[in-house]
C-alpha positions as CSV (number, residue, x, y, z in Angstrom):
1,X,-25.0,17.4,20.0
2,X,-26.9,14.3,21.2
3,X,-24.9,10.9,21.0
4,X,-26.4,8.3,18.5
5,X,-25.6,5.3,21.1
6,X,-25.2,5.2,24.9
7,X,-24.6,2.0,25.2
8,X,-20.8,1.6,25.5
9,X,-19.9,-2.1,26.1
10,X,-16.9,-2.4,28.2
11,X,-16.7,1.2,29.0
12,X,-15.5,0.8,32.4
13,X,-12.3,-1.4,31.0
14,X,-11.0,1.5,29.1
15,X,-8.1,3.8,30.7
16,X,-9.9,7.2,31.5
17,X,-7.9,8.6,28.6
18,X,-9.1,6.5,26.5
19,X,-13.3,6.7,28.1
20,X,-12.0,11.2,27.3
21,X,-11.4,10.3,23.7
22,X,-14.7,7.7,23.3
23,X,-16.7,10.4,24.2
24,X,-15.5,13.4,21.9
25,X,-16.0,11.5,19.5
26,X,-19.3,10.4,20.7
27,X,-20.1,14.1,21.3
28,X,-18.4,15.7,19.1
29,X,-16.1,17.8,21.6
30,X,-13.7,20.3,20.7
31,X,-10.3,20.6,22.1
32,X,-10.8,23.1,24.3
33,X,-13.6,20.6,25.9
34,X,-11.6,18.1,26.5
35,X,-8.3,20.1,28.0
36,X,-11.3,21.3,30.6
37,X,-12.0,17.6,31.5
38,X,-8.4,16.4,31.2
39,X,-7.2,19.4,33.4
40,X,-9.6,17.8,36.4
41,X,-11.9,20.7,36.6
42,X,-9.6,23.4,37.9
43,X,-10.2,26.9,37.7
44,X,-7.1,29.3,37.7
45,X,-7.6,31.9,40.4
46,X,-8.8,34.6,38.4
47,X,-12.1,32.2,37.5
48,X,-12.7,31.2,40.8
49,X,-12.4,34.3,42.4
50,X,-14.8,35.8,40.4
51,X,-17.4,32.9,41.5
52,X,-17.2,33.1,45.4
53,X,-15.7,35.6,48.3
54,X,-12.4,34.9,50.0
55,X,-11.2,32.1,47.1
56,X,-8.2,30.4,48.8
57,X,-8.3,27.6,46.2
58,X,-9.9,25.1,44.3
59,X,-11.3,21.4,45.3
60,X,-12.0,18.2,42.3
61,X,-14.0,15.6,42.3
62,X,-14.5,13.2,39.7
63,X,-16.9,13.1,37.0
64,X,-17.7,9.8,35.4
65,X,-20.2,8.9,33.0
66,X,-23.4,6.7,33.1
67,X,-24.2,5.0,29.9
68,X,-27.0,3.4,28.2
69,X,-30.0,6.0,29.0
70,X,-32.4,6.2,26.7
71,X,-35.0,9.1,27.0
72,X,-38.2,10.1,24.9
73,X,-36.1,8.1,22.3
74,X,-32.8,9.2,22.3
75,X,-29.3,8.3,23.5
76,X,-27.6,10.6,26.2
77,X,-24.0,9.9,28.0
78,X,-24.8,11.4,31.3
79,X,-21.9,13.1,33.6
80,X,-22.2,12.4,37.2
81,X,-19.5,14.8,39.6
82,X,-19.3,13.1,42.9
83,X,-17.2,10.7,45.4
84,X,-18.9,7.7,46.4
85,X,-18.1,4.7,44.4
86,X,-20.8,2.5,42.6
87,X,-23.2,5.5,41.8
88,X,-22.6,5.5,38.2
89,X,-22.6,2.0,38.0
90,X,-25.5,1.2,39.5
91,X,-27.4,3.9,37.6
92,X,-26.0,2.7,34.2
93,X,-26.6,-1.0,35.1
94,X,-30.6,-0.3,36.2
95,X,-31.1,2.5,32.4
96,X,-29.9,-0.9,30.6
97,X,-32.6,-2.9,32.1
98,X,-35.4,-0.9,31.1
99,X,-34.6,-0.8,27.2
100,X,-36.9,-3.6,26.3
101,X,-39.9,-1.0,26.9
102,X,-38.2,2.1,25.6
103,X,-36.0,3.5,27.9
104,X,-37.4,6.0,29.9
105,X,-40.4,8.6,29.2
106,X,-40.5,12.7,30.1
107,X,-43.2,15.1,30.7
108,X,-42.5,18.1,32.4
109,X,-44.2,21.3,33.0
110,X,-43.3,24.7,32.2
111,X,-40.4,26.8,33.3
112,X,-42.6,28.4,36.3
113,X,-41.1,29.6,39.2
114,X,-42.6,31.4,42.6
115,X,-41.7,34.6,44.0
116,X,-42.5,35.2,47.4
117,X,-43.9,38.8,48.8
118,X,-44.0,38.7,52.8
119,X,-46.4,41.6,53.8
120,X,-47.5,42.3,56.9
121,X,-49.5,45.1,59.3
122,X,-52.4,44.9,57.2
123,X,-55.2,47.2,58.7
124,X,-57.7,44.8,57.0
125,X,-56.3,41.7,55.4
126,X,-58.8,40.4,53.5
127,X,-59.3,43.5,52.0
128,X,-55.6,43.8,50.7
129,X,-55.9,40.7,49.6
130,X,-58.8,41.5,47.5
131,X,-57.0,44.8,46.2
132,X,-54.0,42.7,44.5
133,X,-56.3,40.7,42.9
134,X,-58.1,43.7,41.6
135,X,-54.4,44.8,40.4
136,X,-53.1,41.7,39.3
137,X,-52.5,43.1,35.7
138,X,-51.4,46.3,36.3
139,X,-48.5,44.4,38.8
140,X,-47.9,41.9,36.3
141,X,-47.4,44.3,33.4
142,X,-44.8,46.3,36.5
143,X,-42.8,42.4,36.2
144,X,-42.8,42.1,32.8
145,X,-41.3,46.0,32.4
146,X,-38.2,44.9,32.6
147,X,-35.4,44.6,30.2
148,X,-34.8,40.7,29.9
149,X,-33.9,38.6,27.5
150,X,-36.5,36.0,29.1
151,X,-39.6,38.4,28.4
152,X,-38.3,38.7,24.8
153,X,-38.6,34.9,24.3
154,X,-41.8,34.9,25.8
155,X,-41.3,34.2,29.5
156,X,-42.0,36.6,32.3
157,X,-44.8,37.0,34.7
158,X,-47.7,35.1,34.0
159,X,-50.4,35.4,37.0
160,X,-50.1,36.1,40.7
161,X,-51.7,33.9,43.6
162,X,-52.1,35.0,47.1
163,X,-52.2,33.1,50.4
164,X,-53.4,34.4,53.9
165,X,-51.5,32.5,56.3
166,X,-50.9,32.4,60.6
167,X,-47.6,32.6,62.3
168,X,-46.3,33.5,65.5
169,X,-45.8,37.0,64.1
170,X,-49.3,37.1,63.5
171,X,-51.4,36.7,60.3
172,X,-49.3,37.8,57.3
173,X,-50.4,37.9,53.6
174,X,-48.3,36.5,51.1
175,X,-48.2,37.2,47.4
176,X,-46.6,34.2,44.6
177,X,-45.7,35.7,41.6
178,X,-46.0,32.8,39.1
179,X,-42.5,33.2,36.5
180,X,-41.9,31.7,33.5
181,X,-38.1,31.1,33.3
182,X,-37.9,29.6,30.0
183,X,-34.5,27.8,30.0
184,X,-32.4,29.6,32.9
185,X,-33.5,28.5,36.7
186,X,-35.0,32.2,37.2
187,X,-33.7,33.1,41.2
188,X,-31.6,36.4,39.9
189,X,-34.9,37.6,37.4
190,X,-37.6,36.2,40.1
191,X,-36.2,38.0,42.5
192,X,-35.3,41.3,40.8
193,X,-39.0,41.2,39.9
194,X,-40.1,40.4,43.3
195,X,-38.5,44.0,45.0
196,X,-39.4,46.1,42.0
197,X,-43.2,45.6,42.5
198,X,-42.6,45.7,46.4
199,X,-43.5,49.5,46.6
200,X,-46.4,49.2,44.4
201,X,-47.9,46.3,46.7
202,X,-47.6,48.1,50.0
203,X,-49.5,51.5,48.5
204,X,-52.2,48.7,47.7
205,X,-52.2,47.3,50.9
206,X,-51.5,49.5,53.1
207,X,-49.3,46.7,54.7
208,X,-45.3,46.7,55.1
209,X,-43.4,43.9,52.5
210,X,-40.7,42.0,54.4
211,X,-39.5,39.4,52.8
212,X,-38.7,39.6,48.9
213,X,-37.6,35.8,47.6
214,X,-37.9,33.2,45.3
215,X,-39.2,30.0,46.9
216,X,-37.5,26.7,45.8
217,X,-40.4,24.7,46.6
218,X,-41.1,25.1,43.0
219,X,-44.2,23.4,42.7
220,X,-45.4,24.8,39.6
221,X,-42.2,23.4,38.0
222,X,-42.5,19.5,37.9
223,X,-39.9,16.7,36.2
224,X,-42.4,13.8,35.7
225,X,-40.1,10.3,34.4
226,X,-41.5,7.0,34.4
227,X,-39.7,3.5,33.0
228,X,-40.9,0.1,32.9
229,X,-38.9,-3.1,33.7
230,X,-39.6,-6.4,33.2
231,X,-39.3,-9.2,35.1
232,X,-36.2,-10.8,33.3
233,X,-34.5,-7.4,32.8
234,X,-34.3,-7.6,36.4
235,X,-33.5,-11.3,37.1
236,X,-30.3,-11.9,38.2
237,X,-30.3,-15.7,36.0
238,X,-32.6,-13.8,32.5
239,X,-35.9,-16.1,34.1
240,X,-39.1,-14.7,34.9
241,X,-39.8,-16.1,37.7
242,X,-36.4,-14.9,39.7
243,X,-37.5,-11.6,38.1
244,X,-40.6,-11.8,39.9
245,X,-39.0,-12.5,43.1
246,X,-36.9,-9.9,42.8
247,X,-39.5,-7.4,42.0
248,X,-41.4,-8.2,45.1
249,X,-38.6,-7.9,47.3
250,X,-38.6,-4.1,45.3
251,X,-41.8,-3.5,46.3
252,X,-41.2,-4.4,49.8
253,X,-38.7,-1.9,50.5
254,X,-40.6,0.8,48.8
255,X,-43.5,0.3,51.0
256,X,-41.2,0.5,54.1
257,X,-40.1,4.1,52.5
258,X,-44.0,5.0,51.9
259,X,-44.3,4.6,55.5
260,X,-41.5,5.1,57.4
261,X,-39.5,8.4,57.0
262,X,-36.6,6.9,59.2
263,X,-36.2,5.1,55.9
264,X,-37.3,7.1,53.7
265,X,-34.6,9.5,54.2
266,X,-32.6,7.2,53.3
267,X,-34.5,6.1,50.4
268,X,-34.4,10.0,49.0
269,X,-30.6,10.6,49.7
270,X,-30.1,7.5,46.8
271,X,-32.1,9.1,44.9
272,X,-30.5,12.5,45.5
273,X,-26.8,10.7,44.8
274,X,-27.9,10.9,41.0
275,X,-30.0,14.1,40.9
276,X,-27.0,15.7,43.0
277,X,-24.4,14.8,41.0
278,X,-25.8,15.5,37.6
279,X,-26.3,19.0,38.9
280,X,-23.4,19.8,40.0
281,X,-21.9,18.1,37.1
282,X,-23.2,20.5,34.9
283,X,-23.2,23.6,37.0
284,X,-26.8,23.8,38.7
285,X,-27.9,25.1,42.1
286,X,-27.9,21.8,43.4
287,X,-28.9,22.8,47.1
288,X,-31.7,24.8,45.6
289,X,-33.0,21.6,43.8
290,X,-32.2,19.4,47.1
291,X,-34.3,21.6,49.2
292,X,-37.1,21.6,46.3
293,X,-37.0,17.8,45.9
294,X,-37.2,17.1,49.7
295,X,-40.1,19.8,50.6
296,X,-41.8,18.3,47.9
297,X,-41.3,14.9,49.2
298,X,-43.4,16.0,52.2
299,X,-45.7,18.6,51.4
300,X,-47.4,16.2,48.3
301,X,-47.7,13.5,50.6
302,X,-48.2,15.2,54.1
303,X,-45.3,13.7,55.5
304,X,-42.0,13.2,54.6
305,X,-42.0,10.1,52.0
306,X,-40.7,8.3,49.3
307,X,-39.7,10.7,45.9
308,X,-40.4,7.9,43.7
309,X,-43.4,5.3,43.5
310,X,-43.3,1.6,42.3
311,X,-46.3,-0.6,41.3
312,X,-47.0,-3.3,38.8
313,X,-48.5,-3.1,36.2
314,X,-51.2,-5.7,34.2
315,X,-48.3,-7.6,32.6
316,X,-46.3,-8.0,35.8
317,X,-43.9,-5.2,35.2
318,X,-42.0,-3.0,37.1
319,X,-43.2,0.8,36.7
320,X,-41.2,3.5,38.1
321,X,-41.8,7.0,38.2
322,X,-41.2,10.1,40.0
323,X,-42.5,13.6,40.4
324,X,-40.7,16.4,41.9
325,X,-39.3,19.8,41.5
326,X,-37.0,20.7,39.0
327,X,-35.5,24.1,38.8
328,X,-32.6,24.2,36.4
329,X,-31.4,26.1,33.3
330,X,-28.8,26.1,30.5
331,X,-28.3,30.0,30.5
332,X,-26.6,32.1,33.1
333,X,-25.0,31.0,36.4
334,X,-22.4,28.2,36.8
335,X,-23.0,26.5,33.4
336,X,-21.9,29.1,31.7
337,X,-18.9,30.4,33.6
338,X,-17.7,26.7,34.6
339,X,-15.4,25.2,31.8
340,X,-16.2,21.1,33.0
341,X,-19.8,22.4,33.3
342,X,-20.0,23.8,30.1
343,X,-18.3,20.5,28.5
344,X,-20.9,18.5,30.3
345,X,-23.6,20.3,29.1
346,X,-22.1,19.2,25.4
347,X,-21.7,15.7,25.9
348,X,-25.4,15.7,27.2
349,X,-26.3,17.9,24.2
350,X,-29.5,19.6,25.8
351,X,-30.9,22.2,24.0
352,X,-33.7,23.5,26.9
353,X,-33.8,23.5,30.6
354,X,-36.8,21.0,30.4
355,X,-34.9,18.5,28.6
356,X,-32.2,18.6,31.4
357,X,-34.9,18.8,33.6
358,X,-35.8,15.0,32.4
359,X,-32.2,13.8,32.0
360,X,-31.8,14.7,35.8
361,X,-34.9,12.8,36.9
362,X,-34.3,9.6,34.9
363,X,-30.9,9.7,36.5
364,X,-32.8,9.8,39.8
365,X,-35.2,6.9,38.9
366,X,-32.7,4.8,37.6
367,X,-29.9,5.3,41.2
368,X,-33.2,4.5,43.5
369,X,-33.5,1.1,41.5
370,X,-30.4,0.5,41.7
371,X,-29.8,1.0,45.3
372,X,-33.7,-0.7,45.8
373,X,-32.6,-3.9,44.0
374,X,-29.3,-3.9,45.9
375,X,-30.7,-3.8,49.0
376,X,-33.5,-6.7,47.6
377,X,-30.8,-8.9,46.7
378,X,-27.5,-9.4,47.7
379,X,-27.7,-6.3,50.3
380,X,-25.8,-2.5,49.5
381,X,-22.5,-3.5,50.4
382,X,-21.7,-6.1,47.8
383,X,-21.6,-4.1,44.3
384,X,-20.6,-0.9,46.4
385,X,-17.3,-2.6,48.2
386,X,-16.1,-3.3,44.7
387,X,-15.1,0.2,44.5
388,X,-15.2,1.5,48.0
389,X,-12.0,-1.5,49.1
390,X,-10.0,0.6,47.0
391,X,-10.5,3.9,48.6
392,X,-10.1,1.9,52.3
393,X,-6.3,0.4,51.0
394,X,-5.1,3.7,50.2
395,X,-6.8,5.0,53.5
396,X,-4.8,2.1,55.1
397,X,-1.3,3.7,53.5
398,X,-1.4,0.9,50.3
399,X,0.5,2.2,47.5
400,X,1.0,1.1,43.7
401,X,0.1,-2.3,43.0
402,X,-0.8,-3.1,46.6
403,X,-3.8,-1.2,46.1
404,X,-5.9,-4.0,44.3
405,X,-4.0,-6.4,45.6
406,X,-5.8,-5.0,49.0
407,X,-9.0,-4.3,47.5
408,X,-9.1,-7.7,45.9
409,X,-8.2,-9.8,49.3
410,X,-11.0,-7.5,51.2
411,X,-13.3,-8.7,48.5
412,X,-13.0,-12.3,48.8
413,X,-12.8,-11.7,52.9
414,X,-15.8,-13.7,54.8
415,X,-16.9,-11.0,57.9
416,X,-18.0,-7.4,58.2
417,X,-15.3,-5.5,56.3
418,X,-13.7,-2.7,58.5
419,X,-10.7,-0.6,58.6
420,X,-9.1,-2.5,60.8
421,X,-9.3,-5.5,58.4
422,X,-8.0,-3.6,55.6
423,X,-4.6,-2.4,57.8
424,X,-4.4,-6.5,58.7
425,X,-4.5,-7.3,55.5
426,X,-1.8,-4.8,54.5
427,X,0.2,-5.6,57.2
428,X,0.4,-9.5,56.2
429,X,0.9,-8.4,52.8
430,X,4.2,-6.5,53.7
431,X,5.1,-9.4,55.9
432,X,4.6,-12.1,53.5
């Protein structure tokens, strides 16, 4: 179920116990949920094995939670799995700043996926091309023949699209069946469908089908979000005119990702640290949406760019949006086997893939602000050493309390702050 709030003052002070017990009740978990979070994500053996080949073992990461998103209206506690510090923080500080105009809006298109039919040796091309075209229902109806749960609920096949295309093999003639998925991602159905109608498209083209394969630049299934900030949310003193400044220092390094793709890989991968991390949080194909988001990020603009655009707008806002791929789904695959995943998917309290779709890319927007007024500001390392000097004591060989007694000395440290300090400073500690 959807939480009424998401705005959990002092959330961060709480032992994670206590965060565990704040949200079932937020979300309304049962037991079982909350033994799956407590337990730290482990699968026994039997579960895993049944995943992957060759299971040895298991791996954890943490999951935290990002608070204070508002989307379309409501509240959502959002579960991040991943391991670098000040992620979740930075994305829960930047969804707080946009409340005073809503929170963050949705629109997303349907389910659709792409299926991909490689067919080559084509004694005349362009007239093979015109024969699917003359077939396209009789091979659509051939898709939609199977048994499936997704054709039941009115998903399926719905047209087909051809492309003539040159490669170093020669000229090759592709065919895109065009899926609806309703709410699973759709690689296991788009694919089944895809060799089923193979044999039929070689009689009508005379040609020999290759490849049979879903494509993940799925362009036909986009995850629009767009927030608006204003210049005080974003001050660092509640003024308007710091917010201003700050703003414009925004806008400055999002040019620089417009045009550069040196940076705006770099750019992307914060985005990606919240799109990423949601996924695998709640048992996606995350690789299949990476390599979707970044193809995306250079075929819309003809050359690799910047996922997300900011502009003002006539009342000297901040507007941030994003367009990109978005293939995900709430039935079938991880979601459904993985315990955690599962109890993510209830504390986010989705009820279709296109509303998870959103939740993902608001998570996205809200990281590449974060990281975007960072880097305007007071530069990336100062909010993320706050959490990152803990991991570097422990790497040093600190133990118990000299773990934040470390971290806190590194803080207040004036210099770049290396390794080699950290050991230095845990050295005089143990001397002193």
């Amino acid at each position: 179920m959807p939480v009424d709030n998401s705005r959990l003052s002092g959330f961060f002070r709480h032992s994670v116990a206590e965060r565990r017990n704040l949200v079932k009740k937020l979300a309304d978990l049962t037991e079982e949920q909350v033994m799956a979070l407590a337990s730290n994500g482990e699968l026994d053996d039997e579960a895993a094995d049944r995943m992957i080949e060759n299971v040895i073992g298991t791996m954890s990461l943490p999951v935290g939670i990002a608070t204070n998103f508002v989307i379309d209206g409501k509240h959502y506690l959002i579960p991040f799995c991943l391991e670098e510090s000040s992620v979740v923080a930075a994305a829960s500080n930047m969804a707080k700043r946009c409340l005073e105009k809503g929170g963050f809006r949705t629109q997303n298109d349907a389910p659709m996926m792409i299926g991909q039919i490689q067919i080559l040796d084509c004694p005349d091309i362009n007239q093979s091309q015109l024969a699917l075209h003359q077939a396209k229902d009789e091979l659509i109806s051939l898709c939609n023949s199977l048994p499936s749960t997704m054709i039941k609920l009115g998903g399926g096949c719905k047209r087909i699209e051809t492309r003539i295309i040159e490669s170093l093999s020669g000229p090759m003639l592709v065919l895109h069946i065009i899926v609806d998925c309703r709410d699973a991602m759709g690689a296991n159905a788009v694919n089944t469908m895809a060799e089923l109608i193979a044999p039929e498209v070689e009689r009508l083209t005379s040609g020999r089908v290759h490849l049979k394969i879903l494509s993940n630049l799925a362009s036909h299934r986009l995850a629009r979000v767009e927030a608006t900030f204003t210049p005080e949310e974003l001050s660092n003193d509640g003024t308007k005119e710091n917010g201003k400044q700050i703003i414009q220092g925004i806008l400055e390094a999002h040019h620089f990702a417009l045009a550069d793709p040196f940076r705006a890989a770099t750019h992307n991968k914060g985005v990606m640290n919240a799109i990423s991390s949601v996924a695998v949080a709640c048992g996606q194909d995350w690789r299949a949406i990476e390599a979707g988001c970044h193809s995306w990020a250079s075929f819309s603009n003809n050359q690799y760019s910047s996922m997300t655009e900011w502009k003002l707008d006539d009342e000297g806002c901040l507007v941030g949006s994003i367009e990109t791929p978005m293939a995900v789904g709430i039935v079938g695959g991880a979601s459904k086997v993985h315990p955690v995943a599962k109890t993510n998917l209830a504390i986010l309290g989705v009820t279709s893939a296109s509303e998870l779709a959103g939740i993902i890319c608001a998570a996205g927007l809200s990281q590449n602000l974060g990281a975007l007024r960072a880097l305007a500001t007071n530069g990336i390392q100062a909010g993320h050493m706050k959490l990152h000097s803990r991991n570097m004591a422990v790497s040093a060989g600190a133990v118990g309390e000299e773990i934040e007694l470390v971290s806190a000395k590194l803080q207040s440290h004036i210099g770049p702050k290396t390794q080699t300090v950290v050991q230095k400073i845990l050295e005089e500690l143990r001397e002193s």
